[in-house]
N, C-alpha and C positions, 0 to 999 in steps of 0.2 A: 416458484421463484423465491429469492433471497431478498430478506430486508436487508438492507446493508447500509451502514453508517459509515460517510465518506467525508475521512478531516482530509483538510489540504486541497484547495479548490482553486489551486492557482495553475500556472501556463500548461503543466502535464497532469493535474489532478481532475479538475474542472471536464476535460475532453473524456476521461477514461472513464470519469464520473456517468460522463452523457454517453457513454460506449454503453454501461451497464443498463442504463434507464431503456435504451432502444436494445438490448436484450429479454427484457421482460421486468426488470427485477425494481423491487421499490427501492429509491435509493432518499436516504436524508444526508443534506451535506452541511459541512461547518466549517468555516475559512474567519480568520481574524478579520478580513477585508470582505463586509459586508456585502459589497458588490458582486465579489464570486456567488455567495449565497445568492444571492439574485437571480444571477445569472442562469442556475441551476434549477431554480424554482420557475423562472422561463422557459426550459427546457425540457419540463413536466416533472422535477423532483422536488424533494420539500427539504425546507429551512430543519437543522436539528437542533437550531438552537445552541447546544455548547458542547464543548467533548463529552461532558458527563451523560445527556443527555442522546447522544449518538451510541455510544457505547453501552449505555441500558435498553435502548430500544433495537439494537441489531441484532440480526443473528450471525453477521459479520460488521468487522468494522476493519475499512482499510484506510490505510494513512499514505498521505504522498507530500513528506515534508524537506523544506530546505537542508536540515544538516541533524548528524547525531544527537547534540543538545535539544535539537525540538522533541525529537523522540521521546530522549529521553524524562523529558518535560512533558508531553503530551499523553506518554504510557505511567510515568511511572511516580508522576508528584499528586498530591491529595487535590480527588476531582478528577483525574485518569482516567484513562481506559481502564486499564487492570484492576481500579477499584471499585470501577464501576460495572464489567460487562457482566455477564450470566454465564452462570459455570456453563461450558462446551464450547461457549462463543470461538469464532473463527476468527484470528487477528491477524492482517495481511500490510506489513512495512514494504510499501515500493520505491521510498526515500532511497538514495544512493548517500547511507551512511558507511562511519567506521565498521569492523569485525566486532569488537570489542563493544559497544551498543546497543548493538546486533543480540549478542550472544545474552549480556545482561537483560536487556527486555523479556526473550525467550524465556530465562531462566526464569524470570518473575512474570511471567505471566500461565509457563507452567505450573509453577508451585501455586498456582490459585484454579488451576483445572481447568485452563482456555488453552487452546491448540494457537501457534500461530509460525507464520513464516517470513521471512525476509524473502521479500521479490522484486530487487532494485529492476529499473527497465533499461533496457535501450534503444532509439530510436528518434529519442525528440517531441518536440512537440506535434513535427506533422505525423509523425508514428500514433502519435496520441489520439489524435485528432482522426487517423483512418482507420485505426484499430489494427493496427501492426505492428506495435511493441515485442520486442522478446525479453523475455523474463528469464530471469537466472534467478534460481528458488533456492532457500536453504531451509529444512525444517525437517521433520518426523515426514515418512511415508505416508501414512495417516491425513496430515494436513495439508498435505500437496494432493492428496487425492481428493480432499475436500475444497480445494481451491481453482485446481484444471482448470473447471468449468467456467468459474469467473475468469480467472486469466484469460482464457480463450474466445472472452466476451469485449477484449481491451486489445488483446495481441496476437499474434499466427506462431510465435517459435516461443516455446516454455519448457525448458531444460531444468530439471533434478538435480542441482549440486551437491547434497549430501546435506548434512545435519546443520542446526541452528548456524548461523555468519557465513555458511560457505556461501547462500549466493550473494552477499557481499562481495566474498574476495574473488567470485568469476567473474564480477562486476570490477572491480579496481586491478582484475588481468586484463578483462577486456581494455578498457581505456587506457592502460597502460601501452597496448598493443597499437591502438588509436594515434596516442600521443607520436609513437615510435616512428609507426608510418607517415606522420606529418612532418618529424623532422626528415627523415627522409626524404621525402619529397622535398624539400624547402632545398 
């Protein structure tokens, strides 16, 4: 089983969190609102303490953040993920950011020898919460075949978009398709 370092422990991070834990795997989490941390350490996982700290002790670390800027804040400013993890680490964005975020993270977290993929969800929270998430993935063959398995430990449908942002942009098709059918409806 995967140690996994889990930032972002709020309304969809927190559940997917506790999806991995009742898979077998150790999980350490780290959320700016200490409560989530709690939460999670109720739940039978442990406090990581800070990104830095998540990020050095995983042999994955996945992120489930509000917007692009957290990201990019959370990957790539001194004290990071990517300055911190261990060359191979597995780095898993299930943030529903920009393309372009997306793609720079990859880039820089490449060029320091960690694998990682953009795997925005969708579902919601009760998808979170029952482990029914589908994932739209973008990354290297490689890292999606190193990933499945957790996916599959969060979600039932996990689709291969192609390289670094694509699963971004099947993520902002999706929703766009969403948005369409709601006017519709209306």
């Amino acid at each position: 089983m995967a140690r996994i370092g889990f930032i972002g422990l709020g309304n969809m991070g927190l559940p997917m969190a506790t999806n991995l834990l009742k898979a077998g795997h150790q999980v350490e989490g780290f959320d700016v609102n200490g409560a989530s941390v709690e939460r999670l350490v109720a739940a039978g996982g442990a406090s990581a303490g800070s990104v830095k700290s998540a990020a050095a002790r995983g042999d994955v670390v996945i992120t489930m953040l509000p917007a692009g800027a957290h990201v990019r804040e959370v990957y790539l400013e001194t004290g990071g993920i990517i300055e911190n993890a261990n060359e191979g680490t597995l780095l898993i964005d299930c943030s529903t950011i920009d393309v372009e975020s997306a793609r720079v993270v990859a880039a820089a977290a490449d060029a320091r020898g960690l694998h990682m993929i953009d795997a925005p969800v969708s579902g919601g929270v009760g998808g979170a919460q029952a482990g029914t998430l589908t994932f739209m993935v973008g990354g290297s063959a490689n890292a999606f075949a190193r990933a499945e398995t957790l996916l599959a430990a969060m979600g039932k449908t996990i689709v291969h978009a192609g390289d670094a942002g694509t699963g971004q942009a099947a993520k902002i098709c999706n929703n766009m398709i969403l948005g369409v059918s709601m006017i519709a409806v209306s």
